[in-house]
TORPA-4810 file (N, C-alpha, C, O; in nm, 3 decimals):
<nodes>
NODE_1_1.109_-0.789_3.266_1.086_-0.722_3.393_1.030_-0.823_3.492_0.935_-0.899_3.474_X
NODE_2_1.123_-0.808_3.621_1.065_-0.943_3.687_0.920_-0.867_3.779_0.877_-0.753_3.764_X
NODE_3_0.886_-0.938_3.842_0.761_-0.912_3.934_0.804_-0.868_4.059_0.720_-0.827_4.140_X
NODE_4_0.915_-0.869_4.083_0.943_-0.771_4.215_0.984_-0.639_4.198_0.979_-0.543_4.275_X
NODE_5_1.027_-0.652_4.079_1.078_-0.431_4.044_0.957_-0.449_3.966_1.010_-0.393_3.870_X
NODE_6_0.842_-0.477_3.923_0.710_-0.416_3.937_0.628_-0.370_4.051_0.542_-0.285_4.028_X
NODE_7_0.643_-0.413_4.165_0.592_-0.449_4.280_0.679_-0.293_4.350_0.611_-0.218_4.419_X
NODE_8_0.828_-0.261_4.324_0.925_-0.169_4.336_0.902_-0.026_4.286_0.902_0.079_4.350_X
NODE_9_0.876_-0.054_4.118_0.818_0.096_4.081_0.678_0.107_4.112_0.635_0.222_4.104_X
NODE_10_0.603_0.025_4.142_0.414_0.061_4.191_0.445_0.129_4.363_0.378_0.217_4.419_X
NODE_11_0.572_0.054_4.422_0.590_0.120_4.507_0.652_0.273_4.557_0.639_0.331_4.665_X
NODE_12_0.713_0.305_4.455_0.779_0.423_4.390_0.689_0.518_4.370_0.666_0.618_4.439_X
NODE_13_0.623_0.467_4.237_0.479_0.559_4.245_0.386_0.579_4.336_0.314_0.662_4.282_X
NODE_14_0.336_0.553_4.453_0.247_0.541_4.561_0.377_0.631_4.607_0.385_0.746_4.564_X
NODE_15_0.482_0.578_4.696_0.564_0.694_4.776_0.602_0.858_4.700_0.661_0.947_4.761_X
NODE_16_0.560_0.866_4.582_0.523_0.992_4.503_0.424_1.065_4.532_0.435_1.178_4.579_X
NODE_17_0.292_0.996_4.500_0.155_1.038_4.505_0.160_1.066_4.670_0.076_1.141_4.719_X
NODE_18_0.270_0.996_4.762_0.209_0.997_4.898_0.296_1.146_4.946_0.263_1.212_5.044_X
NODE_19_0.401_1.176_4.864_0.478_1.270_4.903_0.422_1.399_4.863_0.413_1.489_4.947_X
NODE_20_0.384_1.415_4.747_0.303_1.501_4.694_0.181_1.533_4.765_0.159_1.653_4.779_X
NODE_21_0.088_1.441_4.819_0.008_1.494_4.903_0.010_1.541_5.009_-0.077_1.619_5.047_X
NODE_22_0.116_1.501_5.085_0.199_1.518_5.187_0.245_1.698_5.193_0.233_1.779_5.285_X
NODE_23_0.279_1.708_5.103_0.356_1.857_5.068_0.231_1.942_5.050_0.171_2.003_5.138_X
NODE_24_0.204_1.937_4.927_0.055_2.011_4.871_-0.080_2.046_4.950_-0.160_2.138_4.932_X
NODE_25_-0.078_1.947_5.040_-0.282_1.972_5.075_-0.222_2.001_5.217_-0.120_1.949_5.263_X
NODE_26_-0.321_2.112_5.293_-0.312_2.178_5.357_-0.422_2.121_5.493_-0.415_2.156_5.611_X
NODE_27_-0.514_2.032_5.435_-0.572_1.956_5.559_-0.537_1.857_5.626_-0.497_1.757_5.566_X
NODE_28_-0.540_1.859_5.698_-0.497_1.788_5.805_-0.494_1.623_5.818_-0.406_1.552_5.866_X
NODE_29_-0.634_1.580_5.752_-0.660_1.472_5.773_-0.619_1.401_5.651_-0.589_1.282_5.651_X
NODE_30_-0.618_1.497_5.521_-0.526_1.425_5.382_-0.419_1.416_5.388_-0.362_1.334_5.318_X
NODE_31_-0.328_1.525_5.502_-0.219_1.490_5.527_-0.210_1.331_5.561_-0.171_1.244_5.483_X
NODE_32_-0.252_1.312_5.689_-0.243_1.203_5.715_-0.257_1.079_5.632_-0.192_0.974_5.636_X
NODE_33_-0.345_1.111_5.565_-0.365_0.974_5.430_-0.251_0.960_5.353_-0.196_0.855_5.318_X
NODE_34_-0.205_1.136_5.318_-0.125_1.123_5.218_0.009_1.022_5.305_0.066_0.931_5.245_X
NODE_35_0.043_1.057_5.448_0.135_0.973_5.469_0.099_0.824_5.496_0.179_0.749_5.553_X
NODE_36_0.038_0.803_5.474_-0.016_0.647_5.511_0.002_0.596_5.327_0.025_0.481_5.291_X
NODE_37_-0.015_0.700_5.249_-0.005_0.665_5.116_0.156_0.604_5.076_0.202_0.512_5.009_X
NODE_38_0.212_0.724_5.167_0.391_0.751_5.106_0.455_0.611_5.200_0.559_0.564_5.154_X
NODE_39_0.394_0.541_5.334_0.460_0.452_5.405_0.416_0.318_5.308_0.494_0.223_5.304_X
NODE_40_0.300_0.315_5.238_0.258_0.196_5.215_0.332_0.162_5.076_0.328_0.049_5.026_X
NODE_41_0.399_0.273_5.018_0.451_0.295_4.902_0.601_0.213_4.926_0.638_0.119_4.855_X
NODE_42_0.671_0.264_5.032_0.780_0.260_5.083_0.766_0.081_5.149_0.862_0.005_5.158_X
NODE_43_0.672_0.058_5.173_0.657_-0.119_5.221_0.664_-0.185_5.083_0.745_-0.277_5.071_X
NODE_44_0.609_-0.159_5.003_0.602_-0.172_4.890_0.674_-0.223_4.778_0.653_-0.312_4.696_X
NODE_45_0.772_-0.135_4.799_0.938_-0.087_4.743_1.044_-0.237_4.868_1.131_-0.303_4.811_X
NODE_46_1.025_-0.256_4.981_1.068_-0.290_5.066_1.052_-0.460_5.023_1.146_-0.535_4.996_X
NODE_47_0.929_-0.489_5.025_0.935_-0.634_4.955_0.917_-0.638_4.816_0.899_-0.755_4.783_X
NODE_48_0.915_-0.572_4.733_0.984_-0.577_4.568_1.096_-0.587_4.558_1.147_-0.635_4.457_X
NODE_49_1.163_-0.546_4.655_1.342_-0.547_4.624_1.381_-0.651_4.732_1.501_-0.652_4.760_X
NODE_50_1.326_-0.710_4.777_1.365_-0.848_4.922_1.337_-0.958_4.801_1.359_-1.066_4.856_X
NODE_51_1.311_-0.977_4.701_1.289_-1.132_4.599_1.562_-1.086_4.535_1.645_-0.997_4.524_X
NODE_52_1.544_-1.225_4.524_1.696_-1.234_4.468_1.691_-1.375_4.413_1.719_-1.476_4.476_X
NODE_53_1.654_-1.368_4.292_1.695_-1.482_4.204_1.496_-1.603_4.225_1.471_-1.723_4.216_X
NODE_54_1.425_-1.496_4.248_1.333_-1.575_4.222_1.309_-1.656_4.401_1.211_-1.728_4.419_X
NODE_55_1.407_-1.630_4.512_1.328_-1.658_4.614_1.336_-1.536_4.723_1.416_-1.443_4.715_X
NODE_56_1.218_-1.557_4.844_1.206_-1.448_4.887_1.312_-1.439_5.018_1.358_-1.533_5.083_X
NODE_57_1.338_-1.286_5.035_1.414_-1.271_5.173_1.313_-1.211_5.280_1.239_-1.114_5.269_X
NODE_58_1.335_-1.321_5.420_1.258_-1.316_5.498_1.274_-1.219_5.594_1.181_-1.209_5.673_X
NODE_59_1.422_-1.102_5.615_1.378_-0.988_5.684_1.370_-0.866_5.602_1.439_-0.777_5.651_X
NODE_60_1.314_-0.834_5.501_1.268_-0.723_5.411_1.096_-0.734_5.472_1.049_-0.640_5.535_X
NODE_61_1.004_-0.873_5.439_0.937_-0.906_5.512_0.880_-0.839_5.663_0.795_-0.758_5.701_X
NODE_62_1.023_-0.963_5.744_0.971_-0.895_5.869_0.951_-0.739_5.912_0.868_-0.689_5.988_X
NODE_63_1.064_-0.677_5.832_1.068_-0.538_5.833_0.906_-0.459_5.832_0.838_-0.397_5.914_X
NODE_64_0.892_-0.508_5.676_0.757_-0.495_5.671_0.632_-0.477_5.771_0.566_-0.377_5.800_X
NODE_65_0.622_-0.642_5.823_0.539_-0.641_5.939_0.491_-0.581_6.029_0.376_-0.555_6.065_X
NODE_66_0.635_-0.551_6.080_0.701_-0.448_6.192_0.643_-0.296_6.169_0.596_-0.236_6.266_X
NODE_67_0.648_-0.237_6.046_0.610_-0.131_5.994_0.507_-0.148_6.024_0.483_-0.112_6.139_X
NODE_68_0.366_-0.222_5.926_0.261_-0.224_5.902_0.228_-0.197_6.057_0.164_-0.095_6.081_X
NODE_69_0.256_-0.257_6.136_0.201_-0.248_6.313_0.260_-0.115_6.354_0.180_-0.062_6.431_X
NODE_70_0.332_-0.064_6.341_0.415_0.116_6.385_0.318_0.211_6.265_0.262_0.308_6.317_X
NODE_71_0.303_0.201_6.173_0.240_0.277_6.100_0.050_0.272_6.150_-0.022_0.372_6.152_X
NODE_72_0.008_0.136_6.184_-0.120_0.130_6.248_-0.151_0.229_6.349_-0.236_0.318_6.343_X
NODE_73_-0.062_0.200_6.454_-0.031_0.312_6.602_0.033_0.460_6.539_-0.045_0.549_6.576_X
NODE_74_0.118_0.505_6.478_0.116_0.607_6.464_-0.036_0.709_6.406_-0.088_0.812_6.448_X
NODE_75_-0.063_0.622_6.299_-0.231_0.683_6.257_-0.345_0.678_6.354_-0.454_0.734_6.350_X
NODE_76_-0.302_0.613_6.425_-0.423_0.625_6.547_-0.387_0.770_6.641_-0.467_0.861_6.657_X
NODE_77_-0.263_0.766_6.691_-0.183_0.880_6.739_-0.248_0.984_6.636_-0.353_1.035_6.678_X
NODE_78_-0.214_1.018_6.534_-0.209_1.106_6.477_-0.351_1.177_6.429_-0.375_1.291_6.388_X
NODE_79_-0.445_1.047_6.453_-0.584_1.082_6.411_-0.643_1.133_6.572_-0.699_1.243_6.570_X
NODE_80_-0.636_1.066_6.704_-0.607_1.139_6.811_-0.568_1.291_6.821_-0.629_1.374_6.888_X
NODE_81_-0.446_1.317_6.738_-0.422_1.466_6.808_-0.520_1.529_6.666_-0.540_1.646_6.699_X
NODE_82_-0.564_1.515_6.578_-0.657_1.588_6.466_-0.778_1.611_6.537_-0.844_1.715_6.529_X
NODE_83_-0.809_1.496_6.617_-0.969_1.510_6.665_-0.948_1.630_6.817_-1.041_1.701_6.855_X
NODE_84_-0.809_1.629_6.883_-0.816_1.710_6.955_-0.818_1.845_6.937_-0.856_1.926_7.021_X
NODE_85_-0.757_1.881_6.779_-0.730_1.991_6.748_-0.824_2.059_6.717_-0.845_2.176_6.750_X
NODE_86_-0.909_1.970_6.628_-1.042_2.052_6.551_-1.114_2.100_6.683_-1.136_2.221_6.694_X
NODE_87_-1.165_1.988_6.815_-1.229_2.082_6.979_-1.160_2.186_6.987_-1.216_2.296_6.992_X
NODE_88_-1.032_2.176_6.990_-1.040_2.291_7.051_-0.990_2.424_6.954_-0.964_2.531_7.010_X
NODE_89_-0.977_2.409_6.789_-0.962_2.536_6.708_-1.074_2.557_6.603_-1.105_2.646_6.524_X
NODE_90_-1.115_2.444_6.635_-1.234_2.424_6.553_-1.203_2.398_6.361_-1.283_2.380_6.269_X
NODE_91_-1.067_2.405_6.364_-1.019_2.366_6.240_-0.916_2.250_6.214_-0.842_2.210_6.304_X
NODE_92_-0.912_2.191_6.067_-0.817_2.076_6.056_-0.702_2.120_5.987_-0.659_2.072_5.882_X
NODE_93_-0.639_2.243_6.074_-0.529_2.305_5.936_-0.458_2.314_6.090_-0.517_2.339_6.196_X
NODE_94_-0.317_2.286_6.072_-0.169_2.356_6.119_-0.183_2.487_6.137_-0.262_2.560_6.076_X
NODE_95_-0.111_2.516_6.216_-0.119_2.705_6.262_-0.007_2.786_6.146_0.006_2.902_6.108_X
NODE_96_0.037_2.703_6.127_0.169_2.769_6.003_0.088_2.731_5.875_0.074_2.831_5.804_X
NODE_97_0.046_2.647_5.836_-0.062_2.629_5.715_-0.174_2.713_5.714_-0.223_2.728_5.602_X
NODE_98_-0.244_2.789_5.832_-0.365_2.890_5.800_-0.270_3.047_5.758_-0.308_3.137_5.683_X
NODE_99_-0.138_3.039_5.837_-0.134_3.138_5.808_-0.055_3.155_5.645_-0.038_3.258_5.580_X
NODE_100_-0.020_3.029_5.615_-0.003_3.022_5.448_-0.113_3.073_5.379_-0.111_3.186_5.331_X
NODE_101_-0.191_3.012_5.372_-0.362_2.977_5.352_-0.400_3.156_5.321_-0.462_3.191_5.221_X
NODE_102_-0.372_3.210_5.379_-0.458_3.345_5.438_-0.343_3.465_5.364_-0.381_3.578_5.333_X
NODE_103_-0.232_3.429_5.349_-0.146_3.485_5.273_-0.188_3.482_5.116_-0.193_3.574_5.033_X
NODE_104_-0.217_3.340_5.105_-0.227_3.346_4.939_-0.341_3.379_4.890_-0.359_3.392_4.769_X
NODE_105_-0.432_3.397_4.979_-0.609_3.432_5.004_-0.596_3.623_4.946_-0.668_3.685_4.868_X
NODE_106_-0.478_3.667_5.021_-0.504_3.808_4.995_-0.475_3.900_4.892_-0.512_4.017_4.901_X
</nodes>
């Protein structure tokens, strides 16, 4: 097993754990982790599979980069509209997630 499809399934597994949290948890702000889990998984996977014959390919990489800086700004975005939401609902749940929430409550 070479060291880049290790690097491939660790990335596999992280875009699992990140999807799963993603789906499952109902707060807001684990959402967000969970996708920061499932992108870093997916970078992951991205330069594990950029190695061919033992040298590296340099736009799997840049790709990378590129991500890591779009995924920075989107979590800032996204932690932005959480902090606006909780002022003004006073909660960190989706309006379609409370009313899940409150369904399975009864």
């Amino acid at each position: 097993m070479s060291v880049g499809l290790l690097y491939a399934l660790a990335g596999a597994a992280l875009f699992a754990i990140g999807l799963a949290g993603l789906l499952a948890l109902p707060h807001l702000l684990r959402k967000i982790l969970a996708f920061n889990i499932l992108g870093s998984g997916a970078f992951l996977i991205l330069v594990g599979l950029g190695q061919r014959d033992g040298s590296v390919d340099p736009v799997p990489q840049a790709m990378v980069l590129t991500g890591i800086v779009v995924a920075i700004a989107a979590t800032a975005l996204a932690l932005a509209l959480a902090r606006q939401l909780l002022e003004r609902t006073g909660r960190m749940q989706l309006p379609e997630d409370r009313a899940d929430a409150e369904t399975d409550d009864a």
